[in-house]
Backbone as CSV, one residue per row, in Angstrom:
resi,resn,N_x,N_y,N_z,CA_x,CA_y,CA_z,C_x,C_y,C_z
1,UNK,-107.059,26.964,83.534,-106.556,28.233,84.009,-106.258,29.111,82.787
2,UNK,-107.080,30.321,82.554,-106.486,31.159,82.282,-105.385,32.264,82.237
3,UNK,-104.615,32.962,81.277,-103.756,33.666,81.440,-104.392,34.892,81.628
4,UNK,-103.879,35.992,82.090,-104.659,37.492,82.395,-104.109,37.907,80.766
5,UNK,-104.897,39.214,80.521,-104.406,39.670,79.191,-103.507,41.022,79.689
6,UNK,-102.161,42.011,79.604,-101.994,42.723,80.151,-102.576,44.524,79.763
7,UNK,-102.700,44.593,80.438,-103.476,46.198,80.441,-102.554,46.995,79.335
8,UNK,-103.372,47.428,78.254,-102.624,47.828,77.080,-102.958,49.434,77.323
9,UNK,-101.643,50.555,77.047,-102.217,51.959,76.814,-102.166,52.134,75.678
10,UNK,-102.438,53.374,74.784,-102.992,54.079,73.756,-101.771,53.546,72.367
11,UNK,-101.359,54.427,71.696,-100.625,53.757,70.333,-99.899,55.070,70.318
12,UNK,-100.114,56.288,71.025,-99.290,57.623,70.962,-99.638,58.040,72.148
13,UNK,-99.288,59.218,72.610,-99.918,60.227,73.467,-101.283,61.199,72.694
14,UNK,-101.500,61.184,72.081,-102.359,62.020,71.346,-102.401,61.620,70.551
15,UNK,-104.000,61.795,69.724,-104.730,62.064,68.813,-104.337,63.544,67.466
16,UNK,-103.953,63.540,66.778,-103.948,64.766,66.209,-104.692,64.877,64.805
17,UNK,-105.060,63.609,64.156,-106.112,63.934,62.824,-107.059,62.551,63.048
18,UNK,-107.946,61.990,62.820,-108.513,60.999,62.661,-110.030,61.116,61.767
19,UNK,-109.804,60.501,60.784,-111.483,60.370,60.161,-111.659,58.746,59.886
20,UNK,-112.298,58.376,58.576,-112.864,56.891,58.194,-111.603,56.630,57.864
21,UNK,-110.524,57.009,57.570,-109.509,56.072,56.536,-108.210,56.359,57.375
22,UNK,-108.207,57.135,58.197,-106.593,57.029,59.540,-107.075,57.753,60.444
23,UNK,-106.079,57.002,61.077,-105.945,58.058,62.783,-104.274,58.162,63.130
24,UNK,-103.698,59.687,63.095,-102.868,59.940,63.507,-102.115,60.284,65.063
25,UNK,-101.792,59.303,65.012,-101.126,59.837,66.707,-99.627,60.262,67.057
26,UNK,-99.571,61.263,67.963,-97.823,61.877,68.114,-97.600,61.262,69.592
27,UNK,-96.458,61.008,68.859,-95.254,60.030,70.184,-94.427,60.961,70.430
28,UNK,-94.162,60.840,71.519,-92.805,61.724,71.868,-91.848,61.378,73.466
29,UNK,-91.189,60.705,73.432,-90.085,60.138,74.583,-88.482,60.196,74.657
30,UNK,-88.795,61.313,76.153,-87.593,61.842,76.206,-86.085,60.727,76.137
31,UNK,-85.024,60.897,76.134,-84.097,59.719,76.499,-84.459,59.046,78.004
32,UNK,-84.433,57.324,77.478,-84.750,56.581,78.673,-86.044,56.315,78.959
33,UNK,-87.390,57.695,78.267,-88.416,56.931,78.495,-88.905,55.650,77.713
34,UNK,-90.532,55.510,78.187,-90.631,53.779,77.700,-92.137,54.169,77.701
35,UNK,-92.883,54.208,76.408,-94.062,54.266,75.705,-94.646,52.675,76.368
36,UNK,-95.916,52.923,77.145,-96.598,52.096,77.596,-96.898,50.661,76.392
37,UNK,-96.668,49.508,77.500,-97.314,48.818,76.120,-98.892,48.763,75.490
38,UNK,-98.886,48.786,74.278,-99.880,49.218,73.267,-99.545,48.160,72.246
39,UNK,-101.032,47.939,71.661,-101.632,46.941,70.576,-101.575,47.667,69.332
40,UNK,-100.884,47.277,68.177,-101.201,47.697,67.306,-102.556,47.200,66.260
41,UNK,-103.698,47.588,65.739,-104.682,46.857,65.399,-104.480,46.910,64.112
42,UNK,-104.329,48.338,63.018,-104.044,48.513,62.144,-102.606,48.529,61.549
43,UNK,-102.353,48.493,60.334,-101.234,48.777,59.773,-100.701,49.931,59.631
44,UNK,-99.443,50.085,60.028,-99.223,52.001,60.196,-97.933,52.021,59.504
45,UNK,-97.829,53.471,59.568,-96.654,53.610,59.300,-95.720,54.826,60.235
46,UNK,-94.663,54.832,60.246,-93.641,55.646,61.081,-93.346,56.701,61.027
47,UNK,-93.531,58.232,60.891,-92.534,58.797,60.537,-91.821,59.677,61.248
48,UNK,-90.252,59.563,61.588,-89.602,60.340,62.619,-89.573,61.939,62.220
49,UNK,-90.061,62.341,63.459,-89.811,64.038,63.037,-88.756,64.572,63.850
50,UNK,-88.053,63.851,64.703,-86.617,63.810,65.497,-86.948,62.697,65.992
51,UNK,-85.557,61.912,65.038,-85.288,61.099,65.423,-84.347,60.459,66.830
52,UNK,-84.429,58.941,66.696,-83.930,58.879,68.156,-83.182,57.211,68.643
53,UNK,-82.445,56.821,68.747,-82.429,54.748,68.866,-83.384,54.177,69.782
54,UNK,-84.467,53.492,69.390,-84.845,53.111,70.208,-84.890,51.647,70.139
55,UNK,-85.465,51.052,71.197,-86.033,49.284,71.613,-87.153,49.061,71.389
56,UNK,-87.765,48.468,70.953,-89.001,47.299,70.947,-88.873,46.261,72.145
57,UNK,-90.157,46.165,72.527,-89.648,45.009,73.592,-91.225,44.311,73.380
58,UNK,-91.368,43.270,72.474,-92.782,42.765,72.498,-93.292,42.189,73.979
59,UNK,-94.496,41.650,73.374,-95.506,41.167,74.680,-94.649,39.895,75.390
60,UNK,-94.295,39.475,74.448,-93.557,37.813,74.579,-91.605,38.203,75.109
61,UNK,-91.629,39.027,75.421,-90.263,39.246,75.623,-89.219,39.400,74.381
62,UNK,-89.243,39.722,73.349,-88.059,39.753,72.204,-88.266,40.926,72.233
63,UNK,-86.654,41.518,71.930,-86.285,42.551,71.991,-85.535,42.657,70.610
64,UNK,-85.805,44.182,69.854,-85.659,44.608,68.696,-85.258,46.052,68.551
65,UNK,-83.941,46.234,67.616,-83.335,47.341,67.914,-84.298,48.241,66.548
66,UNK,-84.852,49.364,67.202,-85.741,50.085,66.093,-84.985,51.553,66.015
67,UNK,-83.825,51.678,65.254,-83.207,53.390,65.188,-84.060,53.704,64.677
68,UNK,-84.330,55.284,64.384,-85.450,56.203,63.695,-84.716,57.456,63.410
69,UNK,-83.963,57.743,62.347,-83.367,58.660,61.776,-84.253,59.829,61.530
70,UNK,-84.051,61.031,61.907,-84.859,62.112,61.592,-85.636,61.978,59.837
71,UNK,-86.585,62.186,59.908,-86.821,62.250,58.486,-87.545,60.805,58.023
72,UNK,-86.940,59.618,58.667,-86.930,58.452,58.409,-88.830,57.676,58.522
73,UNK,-89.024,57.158,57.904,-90.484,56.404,57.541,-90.028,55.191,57.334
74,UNK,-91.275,54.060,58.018,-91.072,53.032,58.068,-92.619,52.607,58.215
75,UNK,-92.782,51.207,57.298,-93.875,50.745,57.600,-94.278,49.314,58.251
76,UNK,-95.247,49.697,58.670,-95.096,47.989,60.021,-96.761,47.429,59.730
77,UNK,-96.650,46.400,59.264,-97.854,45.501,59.453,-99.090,45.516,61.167
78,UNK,-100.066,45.351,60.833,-101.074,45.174,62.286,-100.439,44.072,63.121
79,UNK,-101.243,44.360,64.217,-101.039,42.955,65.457,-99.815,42.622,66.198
80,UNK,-98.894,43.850,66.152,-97.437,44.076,67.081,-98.403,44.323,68.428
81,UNK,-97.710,44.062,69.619,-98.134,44.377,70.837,-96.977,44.436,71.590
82,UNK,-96.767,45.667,71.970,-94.975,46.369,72.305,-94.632,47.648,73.002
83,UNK,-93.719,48.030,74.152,-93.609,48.664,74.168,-92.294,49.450,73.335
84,UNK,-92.080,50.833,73.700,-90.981,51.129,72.930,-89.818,52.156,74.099
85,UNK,-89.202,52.395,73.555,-88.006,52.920,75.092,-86.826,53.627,74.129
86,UNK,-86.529,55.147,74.372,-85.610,55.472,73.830,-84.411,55.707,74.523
87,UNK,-83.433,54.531,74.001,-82.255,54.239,74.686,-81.111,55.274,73.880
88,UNK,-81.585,56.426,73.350,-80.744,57.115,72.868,-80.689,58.376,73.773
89,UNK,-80.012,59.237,73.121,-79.517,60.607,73.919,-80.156,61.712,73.524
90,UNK,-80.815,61.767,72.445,-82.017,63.037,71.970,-83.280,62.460,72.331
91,UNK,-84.404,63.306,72.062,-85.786,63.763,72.363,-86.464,62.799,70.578
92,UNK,-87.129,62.073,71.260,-88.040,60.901,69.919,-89.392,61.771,70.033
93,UNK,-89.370,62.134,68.347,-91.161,62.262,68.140,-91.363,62.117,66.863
94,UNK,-92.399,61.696,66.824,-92.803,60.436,65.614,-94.508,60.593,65.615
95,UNK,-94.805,60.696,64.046,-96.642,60.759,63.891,-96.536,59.208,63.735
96,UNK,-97.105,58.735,64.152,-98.033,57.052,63.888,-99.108,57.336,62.774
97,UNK,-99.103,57.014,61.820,-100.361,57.055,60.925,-100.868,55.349,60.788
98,UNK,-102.241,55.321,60.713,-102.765,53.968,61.456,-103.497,53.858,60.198
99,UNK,-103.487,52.983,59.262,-104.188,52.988,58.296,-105.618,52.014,58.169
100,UNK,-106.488,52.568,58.525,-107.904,52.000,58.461,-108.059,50.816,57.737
101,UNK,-107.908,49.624,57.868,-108.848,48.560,56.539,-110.603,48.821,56.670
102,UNK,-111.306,48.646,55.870,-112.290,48.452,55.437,-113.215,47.264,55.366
């Protein structure tokens, strides 16, 4: 018996730069929403453009407190598979920059 794999959405809401070496995507979730779960393939990095507290909640169930301070950059290794949920009281938006390997 196999396990099903679960239906993964996108890594942002949008697309906003992409060539051979990144693809940028903008996140943005009001308080309380919850960014579909999504695969990360590449290595990215974070950067809050209003920030916001949010959750991680991987594929496997662990849960991870991810704040994002306005201004704030963070970088995350490939192969997370997660959604995200802003359990704070302001408006989260954040570029994803996805860094291409070769």
């Amino acid at each position: 018996m196999t396990q099903e794999q679960p239906e993964l959405g996108p890594v942002g809401y949008r697309i906003i730069l992409e060539n051979e070496l990144v693809r940028v995507w903008q996140v943005m979730l009001g308080p309380g929403e919850t960014q579909a779960l999504h695969h990360h393939e590449h290595p990215y990095l974070v950067i809050a453009v209003e920030g916001a507290i949010n959750l991680v909640e991987t594929v496997d169930g662990q849960l991870r407190d991810a704040p994002e301070p306005t201004g704030s950059v963070v970088f995350r290794p490939a192969g997370d598979t997660h959604t995200l949920t802003n359990v704070g009281e302001t408006r989260y938006v954040a570029r994803i920059v996805e860094l291409k390997t070769q």
